[in-house]
TORFIVO-666333 format. One record per residue (C-alpha): x, z, y; residue in one letter. Coordinates in pm, 1 decimal, padded with zeros to 6 digits. Each point is the difference from the previous one (the first is absolute). Example, Ala and Ser with C-alpha at 12.3 -4.5 7.8 and 13.67 -1.06 7.14 Angstrom:
BEGIN
        xx        zz        yy  rest
   01230.0   00780.0  -00450.0     A
   00137.0  -00066.0   00344.0     S
//
This chain:
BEGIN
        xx        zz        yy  rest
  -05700.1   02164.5   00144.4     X
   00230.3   00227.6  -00154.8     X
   00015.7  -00188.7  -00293.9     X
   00099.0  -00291.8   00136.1     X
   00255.3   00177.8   00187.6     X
   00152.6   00091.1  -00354.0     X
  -00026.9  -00295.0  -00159.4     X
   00224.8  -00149.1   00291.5     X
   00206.8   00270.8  -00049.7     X
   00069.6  -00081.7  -00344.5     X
   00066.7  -00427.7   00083.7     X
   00228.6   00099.7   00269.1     X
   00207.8   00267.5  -00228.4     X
  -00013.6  -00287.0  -00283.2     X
   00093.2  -00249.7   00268.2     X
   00275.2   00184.9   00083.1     X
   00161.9   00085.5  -00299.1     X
  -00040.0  -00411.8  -00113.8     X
   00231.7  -00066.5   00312.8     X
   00262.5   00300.0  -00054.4     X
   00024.1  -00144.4  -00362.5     X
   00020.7  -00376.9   00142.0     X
   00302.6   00160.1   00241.5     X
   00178.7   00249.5  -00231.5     X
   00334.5   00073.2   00111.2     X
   00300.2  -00090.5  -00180.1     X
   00236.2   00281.8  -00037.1     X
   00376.5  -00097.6  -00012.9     X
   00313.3   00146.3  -00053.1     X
   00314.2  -00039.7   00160.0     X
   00098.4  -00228.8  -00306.5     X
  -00322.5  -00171.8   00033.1     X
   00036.0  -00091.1   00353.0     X
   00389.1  -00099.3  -00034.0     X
  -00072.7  -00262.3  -00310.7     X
  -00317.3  -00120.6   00192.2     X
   00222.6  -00058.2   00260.4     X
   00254.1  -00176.2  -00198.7     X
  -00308.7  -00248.2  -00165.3     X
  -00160.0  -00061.6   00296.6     X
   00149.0   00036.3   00353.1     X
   00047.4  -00272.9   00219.4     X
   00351.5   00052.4   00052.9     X
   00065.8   00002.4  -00379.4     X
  -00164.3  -00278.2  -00046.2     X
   00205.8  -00199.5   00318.4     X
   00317.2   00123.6  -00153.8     X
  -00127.0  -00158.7  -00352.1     X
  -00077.0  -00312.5   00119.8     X
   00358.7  -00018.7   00215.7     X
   00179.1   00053.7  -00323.8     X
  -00171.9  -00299.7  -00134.7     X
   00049.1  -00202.7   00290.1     X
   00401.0   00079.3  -00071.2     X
   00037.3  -00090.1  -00358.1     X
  -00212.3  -00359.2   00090.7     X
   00259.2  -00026.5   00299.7     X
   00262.6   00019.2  -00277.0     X
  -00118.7  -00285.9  -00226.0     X
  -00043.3  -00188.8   00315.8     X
   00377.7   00063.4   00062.0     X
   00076.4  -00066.2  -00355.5     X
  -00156.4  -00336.0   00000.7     X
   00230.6  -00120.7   00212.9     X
   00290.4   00047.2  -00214.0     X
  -00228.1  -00169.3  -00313.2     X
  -00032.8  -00405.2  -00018.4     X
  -00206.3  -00191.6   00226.5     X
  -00248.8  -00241.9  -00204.3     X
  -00270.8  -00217.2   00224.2     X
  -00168.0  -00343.7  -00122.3     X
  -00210.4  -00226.5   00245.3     X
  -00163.7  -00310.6  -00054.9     X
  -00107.9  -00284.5   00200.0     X
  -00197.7  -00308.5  -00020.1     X
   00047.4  -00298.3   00287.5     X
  -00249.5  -00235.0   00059.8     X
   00152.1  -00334.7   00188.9     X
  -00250.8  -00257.1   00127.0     X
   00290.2  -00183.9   00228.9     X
   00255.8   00028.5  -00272.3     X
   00364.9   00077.0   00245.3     X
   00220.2  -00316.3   00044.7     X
   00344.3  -00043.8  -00005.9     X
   00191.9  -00215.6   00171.8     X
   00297.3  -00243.7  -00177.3     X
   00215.0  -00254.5   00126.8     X
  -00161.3  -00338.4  -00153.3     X
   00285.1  -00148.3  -00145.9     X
  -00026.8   00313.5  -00307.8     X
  -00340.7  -00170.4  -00071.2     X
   00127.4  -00397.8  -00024.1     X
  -00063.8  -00036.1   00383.7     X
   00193.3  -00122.2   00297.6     X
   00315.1   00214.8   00128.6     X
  -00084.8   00154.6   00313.6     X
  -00390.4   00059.0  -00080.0     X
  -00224.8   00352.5  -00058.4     X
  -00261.6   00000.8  -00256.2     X
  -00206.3   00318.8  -00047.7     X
  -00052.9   00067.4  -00382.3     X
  -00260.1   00303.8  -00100.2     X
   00191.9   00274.0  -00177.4     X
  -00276.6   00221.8  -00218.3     X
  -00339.5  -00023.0  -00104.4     X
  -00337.3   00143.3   00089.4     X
  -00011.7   00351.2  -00184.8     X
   00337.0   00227.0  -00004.7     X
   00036.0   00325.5  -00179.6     X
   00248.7   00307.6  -00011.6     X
   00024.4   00280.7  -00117.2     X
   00309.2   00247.1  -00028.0     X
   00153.3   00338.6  -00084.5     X
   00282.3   00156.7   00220.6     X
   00184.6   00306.1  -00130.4     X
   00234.3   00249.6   00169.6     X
   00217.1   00259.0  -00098.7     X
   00198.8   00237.3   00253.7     X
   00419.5   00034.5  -00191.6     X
   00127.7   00191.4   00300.5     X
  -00230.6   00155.5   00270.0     X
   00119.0   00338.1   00147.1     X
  -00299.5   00036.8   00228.0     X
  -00217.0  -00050.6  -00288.7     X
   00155.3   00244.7  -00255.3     X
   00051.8   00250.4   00323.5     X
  -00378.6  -00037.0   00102.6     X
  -00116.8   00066.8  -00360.7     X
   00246.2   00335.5  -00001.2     X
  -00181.0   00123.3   00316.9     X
  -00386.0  -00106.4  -00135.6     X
   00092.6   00246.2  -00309.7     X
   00108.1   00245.4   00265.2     X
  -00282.8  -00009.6   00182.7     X
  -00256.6   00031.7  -00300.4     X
   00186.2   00305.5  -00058.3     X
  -00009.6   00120.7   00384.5     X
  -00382.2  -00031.6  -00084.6     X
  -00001.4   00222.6  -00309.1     X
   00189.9   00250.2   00224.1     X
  -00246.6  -00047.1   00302.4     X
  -00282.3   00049.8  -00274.4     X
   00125.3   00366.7  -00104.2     X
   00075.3   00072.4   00362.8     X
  -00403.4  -00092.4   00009.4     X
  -00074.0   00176.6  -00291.8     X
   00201.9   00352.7   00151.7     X
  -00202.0  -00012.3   00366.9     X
  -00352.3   00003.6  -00188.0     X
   00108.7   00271.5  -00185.0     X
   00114.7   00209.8   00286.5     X
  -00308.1  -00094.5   00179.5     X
  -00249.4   00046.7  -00213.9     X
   00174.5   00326.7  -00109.9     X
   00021.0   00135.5   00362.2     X
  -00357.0  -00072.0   00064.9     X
  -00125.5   00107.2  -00322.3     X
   00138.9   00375.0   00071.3     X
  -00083.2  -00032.1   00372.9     X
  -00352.4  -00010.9  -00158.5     X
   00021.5   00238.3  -00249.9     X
   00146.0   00240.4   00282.0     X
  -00295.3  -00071.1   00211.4     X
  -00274.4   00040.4  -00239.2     X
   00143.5   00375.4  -00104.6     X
  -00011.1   00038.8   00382.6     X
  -00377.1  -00126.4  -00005.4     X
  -00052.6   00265.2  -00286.8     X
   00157.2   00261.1   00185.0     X
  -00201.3  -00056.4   00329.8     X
  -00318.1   00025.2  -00289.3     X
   00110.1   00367.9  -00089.5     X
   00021.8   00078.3   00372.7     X
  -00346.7  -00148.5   00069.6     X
  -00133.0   00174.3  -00321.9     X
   00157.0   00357.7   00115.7     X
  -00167.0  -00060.9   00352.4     X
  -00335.4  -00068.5  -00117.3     X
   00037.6   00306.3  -00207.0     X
   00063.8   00215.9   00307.4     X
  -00247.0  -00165.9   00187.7     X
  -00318.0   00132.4  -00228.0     X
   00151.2   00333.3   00003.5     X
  -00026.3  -00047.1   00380.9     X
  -00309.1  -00094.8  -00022.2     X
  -00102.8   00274.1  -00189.4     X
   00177.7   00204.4   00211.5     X
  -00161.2  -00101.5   00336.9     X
  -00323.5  -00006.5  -00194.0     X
   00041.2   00355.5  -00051.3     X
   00205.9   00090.4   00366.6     X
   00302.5   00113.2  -00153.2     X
   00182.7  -00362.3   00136.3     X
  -00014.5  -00159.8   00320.3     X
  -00139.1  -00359.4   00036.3     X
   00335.3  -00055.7   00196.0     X
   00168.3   00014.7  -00354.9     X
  -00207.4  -00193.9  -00118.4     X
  -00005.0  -00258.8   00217.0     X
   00404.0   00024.8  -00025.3     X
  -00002.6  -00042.1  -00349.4     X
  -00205.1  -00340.4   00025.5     X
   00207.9  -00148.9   00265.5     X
   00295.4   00040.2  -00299.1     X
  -00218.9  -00127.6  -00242.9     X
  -00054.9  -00337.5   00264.7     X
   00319.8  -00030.4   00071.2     X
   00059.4   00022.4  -00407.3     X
  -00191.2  -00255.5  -00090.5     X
   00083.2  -00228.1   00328.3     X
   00353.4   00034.7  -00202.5     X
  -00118.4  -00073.4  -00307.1     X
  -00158.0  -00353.6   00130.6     X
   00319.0  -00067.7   00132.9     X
   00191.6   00077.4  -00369.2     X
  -00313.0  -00234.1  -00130.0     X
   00102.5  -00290.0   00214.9     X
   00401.4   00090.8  -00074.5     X
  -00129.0  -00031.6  -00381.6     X
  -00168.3  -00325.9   00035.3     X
   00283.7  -00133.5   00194.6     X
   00258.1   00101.3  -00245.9     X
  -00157.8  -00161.5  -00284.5     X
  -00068.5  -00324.2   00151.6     X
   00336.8  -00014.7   00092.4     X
   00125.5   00144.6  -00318.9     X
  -00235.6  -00304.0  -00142.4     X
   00189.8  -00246.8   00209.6     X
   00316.2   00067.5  -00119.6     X
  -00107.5  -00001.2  -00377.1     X
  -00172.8  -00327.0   00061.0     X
  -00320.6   00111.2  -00111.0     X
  -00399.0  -00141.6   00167.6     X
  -00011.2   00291.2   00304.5     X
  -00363.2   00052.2  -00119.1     X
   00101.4   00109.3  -00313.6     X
  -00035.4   00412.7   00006.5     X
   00262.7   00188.3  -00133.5     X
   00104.3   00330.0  -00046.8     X
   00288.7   00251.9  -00089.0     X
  -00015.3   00241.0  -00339.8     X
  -00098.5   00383.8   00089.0     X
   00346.6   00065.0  -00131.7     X
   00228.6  -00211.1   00240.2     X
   00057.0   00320.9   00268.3     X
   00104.8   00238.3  -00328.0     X
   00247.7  -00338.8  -00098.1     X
   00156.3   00008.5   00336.9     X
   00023.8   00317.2  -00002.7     X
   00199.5  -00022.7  -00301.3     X
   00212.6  -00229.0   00094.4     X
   00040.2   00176.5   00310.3     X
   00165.0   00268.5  -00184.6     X
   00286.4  -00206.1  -00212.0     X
   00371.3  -00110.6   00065.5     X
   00031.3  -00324.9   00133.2     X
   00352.8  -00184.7  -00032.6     X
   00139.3  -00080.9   00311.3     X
   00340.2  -00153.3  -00135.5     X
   00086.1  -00347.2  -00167.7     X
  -00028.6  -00199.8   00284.2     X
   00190.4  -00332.6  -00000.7     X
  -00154.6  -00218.3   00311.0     X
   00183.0  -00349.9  -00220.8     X
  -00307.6   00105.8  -00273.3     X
  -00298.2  -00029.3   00260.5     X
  -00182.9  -00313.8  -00025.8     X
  -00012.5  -00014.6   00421.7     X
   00385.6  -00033.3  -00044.0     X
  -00009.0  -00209.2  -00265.7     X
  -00181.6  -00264.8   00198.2     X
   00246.1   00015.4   00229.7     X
   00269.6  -00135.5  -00248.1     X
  -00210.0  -00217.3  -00125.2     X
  -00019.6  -00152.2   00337.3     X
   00370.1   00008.8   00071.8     X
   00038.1  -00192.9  -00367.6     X
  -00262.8  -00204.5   00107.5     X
   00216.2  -00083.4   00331.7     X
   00301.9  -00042.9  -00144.6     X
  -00165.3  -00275.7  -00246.9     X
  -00193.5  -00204.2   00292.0     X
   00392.4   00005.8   00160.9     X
   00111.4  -00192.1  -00291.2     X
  -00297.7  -00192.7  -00033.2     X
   00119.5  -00131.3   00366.5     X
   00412.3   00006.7  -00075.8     X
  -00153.3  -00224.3  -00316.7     X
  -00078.9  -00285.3   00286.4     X
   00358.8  -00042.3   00040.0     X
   00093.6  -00073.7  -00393.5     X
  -00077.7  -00370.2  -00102.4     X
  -00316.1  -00064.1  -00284.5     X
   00036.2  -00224.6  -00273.1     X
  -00317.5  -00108.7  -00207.2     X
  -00071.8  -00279.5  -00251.8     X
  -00323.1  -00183.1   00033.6     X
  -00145.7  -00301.9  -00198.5     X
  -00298.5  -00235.0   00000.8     X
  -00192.9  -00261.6  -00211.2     X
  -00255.1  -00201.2   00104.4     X
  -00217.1  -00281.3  -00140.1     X
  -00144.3  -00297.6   00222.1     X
  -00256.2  -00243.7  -00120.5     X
  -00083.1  -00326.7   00143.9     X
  -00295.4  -00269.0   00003.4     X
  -00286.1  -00247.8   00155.7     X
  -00237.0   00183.4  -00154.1     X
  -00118.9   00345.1  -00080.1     X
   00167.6   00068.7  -00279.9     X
   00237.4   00199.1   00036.5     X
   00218.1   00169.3  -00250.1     X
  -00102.2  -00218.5  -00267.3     X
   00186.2  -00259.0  -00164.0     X
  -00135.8  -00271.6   00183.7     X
   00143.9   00173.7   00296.3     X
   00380.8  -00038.7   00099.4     X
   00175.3   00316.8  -00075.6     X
   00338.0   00167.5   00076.6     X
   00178.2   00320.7   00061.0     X
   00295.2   00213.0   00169.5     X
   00185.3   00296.3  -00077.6     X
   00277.2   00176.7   00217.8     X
   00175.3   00281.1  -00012.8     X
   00203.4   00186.8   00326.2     X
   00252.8   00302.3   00034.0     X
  -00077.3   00110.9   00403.4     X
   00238.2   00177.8   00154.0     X
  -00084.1   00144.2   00384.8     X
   00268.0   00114.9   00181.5     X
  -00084.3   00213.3   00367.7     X
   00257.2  -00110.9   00267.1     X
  -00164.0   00125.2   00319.8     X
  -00330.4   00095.6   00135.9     X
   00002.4   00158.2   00332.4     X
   00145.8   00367.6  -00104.9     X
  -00346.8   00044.2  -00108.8     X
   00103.3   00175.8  -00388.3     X
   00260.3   00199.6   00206.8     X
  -00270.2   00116.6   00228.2     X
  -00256.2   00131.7  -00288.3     X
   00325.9   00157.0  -00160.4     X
   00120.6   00216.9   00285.8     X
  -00389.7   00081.3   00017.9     X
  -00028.5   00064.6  -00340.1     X
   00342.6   00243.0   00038.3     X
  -00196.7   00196.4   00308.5     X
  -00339.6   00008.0  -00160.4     X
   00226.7   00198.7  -00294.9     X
   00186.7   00245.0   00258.0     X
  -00323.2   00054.5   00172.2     X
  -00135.2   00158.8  -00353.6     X
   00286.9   00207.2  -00065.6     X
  -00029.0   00168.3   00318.1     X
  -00353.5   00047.3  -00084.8     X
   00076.9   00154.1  -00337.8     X
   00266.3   00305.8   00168.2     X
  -00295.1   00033.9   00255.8     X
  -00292.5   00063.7  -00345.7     X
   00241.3   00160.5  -00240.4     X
   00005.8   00299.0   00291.6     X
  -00329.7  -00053.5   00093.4     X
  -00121.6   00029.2  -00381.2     X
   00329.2   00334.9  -00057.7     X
  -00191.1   00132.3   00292.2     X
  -00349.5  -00012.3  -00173.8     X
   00166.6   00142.7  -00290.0     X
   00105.2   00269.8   00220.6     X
  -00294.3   00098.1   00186.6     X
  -00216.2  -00019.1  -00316.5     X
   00243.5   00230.7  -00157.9     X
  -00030.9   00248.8   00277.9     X
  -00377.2  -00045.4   00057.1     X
  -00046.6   00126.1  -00380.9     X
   00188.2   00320.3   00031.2     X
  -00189.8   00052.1   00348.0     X
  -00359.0  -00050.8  -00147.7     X
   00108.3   00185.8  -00316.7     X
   00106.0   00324.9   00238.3     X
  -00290.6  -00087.3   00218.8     X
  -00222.8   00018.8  -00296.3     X
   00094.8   00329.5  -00124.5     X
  -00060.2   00135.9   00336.2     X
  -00299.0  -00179.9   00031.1     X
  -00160.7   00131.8  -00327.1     X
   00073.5   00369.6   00050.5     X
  -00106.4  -00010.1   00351.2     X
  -00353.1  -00152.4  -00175.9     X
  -00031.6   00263.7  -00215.4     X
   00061.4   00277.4   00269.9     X
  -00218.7  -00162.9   00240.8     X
  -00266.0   00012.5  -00315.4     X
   00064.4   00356.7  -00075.6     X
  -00030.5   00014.7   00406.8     X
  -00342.9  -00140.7   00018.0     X
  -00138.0   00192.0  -00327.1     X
   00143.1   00339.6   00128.1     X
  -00179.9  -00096.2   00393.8     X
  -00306.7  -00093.7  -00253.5     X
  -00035.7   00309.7  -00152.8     X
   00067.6   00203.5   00268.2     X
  -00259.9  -00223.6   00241.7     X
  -00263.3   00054.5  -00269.0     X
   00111.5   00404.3   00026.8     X
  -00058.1  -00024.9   00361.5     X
   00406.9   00066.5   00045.1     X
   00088.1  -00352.0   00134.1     X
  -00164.0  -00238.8   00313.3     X
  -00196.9  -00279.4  -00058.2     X
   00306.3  -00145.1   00228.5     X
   00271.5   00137.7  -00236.0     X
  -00182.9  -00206.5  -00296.5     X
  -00039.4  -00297.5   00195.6     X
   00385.4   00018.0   00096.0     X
   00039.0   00078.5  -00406.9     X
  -00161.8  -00356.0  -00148.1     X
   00150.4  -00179.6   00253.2     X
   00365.5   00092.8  -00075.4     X
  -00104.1  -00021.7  -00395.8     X
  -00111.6  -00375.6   00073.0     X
   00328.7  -00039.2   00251.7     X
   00242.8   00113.8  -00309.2     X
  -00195.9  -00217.8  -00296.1     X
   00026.9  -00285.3   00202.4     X
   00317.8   00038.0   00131.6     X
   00089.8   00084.5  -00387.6     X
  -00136.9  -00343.3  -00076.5     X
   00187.0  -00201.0   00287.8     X
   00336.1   00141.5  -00170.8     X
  -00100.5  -00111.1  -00324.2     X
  -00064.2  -00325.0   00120.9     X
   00346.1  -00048.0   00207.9     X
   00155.9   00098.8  -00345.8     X
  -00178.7  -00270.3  -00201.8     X
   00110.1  -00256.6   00268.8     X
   00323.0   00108.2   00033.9     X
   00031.4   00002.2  -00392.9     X
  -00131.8  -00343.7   00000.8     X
   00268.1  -00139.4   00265.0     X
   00273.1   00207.2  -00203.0     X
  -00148.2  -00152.4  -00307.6     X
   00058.4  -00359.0   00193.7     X
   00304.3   00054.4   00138.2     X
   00172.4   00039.8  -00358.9     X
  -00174.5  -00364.6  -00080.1     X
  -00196.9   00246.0  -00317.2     X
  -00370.5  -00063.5   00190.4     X
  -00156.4  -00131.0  -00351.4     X
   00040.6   00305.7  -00123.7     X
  -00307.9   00124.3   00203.3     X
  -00211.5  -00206.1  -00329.9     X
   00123.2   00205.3  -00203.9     X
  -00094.6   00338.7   00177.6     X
//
């Protein structure tokens, strides 16, 4: 019995390490996760294909103002050949009579070629102005794209960095509590402890690990999440380097510019003249329904005739036509509908520069903010740390003197608490700096610099 016990001991520990290899987690860096992102995200890949959708809707445009080429043919089959009807006297006949003479013959064929070419079209040239715009409102949209993954999978990926130090933190506090709870164990063993103690210590040590479940869940969360915005399979496992809390830590601790900031260079605001050019083209585009178009257009065609199926061979009868046209269209009046869609047009355009004074404060403001949140979390963070390290001296000084016999069991308790208070809190400030550096970083339109970090 025993040895069958083992030997299923030893499948199951194979077993298990076979699955851990089949689901090995992929550790990424911030660079990793912001080029993923960039290759694979939805959003990326929406922005992509709008881009493309632009430059077709500018050779659509553009074929406009090319020539027009069609052919068709047609073959006519008559079994009641059409009549005409003549005054008699043309055929030798008496004044005054009809006679109905059959004009044709049984089989008819045509076919022809029609071109067209637009001299003088404003709406035409106008319309292809504003496709080109709007490719290029595209491209803009697709950096605008390409700058909101990058802040949010950025933000996230620190929120989980921050997170996971906290998880290791709550581990040292669980670790220092199960230490103290074999000495207690010892101690009550040997009646120099009361169970009371004891039993305090492993109410902490619940509540600890009740924490840590929570911090598990936070983890998962913040990965799937972090996943979502990368664009990668959610049941992929990933995984941040060892190194990433030292990194932030680092960066924690350098200048940051917080000048250069020009709201005209920030693709948001960009857009937004792209849109008013775009505007102020579709206004032409209807002011170009009041100018008159001019256009040549020409045709050949070639008609065959005869009783019998033959057509377009020399037993057939055979001729052809060729014509050539200058058009010109001239608009006179049509309801005040072009006025209408101009004065529209004209609103639509004062509309969006209202809108632009309302986002160039809104995005000076963000600028702002950002600007003060940084030197904030940088003060906050320097207070943060030292009060960490005192409430660490704190805890190993209550320690020592608990292990003495000089300090409560209450006084220790009090002492890991306000060490895991300070660490965290020392973590939630680095975070707020990272995001605040990342809006800063946004703000001054200089977000791809975070792939280069």
């Amino acid at each position: 019995m025993v040895q069958q016990l083992k030997q299923s001991a030893v499948v199951l520990f194979v077993l298990a390490l076979s699955v851990d290899s089949g689901f090995s987690q992929q550790v990424i860096t911030l660079q990793d996760a912001l080029n993923y992102a960039l290759e694979n995200s939805e959003v990326m890949k929406q922005a992509k294909l709008d881009v493309e959708n632009g430059n077709q809707k500018v050779a659509e445009s553009l074929s406009s103002a090319l020539p027009q080429i069609n052919a068709a043919s047609s073959v006519t089959g008559n079994p009641i050949v059409q009549s005409f009807v003549l005054p008699a006297e043309f055929m030798g006949g008496a004044p005054g009579e009809f006679m109905a003479i059959r004009a044709g013959q049984t089989w008819s064929a045509m076919t022809q070629v029609t071109l067209s070419q637009q001299l003088y079209n404003q709406q035409v040239f106008s319309g292809l102005k504003a496709a080109r715009g709007s490719a290029q409102y595209y491209e803009i949209a697709a950096q605008l794209s390409e700058e909101n993954v990058l802040q949010q999978v950025a933000t996230n990926y620190y929120q989980l960095v921050v997170t996971r130090e906290k998880m290791g933190t709550l581990d040292a506090n669980i670790t220092r509590v199960e230490e103290l709870e074999k000495i207690l164990i010892s101690q009550v063993e040997n009646g120099l402890a009361k169970k009371i103690d004891l039993d305090r210590v492993r109410v902490n040590k619940t509540n600890l690990e009740a924490q840590k479940l929570e911090l598990e869940n936070a983890v998962i969360q913040m990965e799937n999440l972090l996943k979502y915005y990368m664009g990668m399979p959610i049941e992929e496992r990933i995984s941040v380097p060892e190194t990433a809390h030292a990194d932030l830590e680092s960066y924690a601790k350098g200048i940051i510019s917080t000048d250069q900031f020009n709201v005209e260079n920030l693709t948001s605001f960009r857009m937004l003249n792209k849109q008013a050019e775009l505007l102020t083209l579709q206004t032409k585009v209807f002011k170009a329904n009041y100018y008159p178009t001019l256009s040549l257009s020409g045709h050949y065609s070639y008609n065959t005739q005869s009783n019998d199926f033959n057509l377009y061979s020399k037993k057939a009868l055979s001729y052809d036509m060729a014509a050539v046209s200058l058009n010109l269209s001239i608009p006179i009046f049509d309801g005040l509908a072009k006025r209408a869609r101009v004065k529209s047009s004209e609103i639509q355009l004062e509309q969006l520069r209202q809108e632009m004074t309302k986002t160039s404060n809104a995005l000076t403001m963000s600028f702002q903010n950002a600007k003060l949140q940084i030197s904030n979390s940088l003060k906050t963070i320097q207070v943060q740390e030292a009060n960490k390290e005192l409430a660490k001296e704190v805890y190993d000084i209550t320690n020592s003197n608990y292990q003495l016999g000089l300090s409560s069991l209450t006084d220790l308790i009090n002492a890991e608490t306000e060490l895991r208070t300070a660490e965290n809190s020392y973590n939630e400030a680095l975070l707020q700096y990272k995001v605040a550096e990342i809006e800063m970083i946004k703000a001054k339109g200089e977000i791809g610099t975070l792939l280069n970090k």
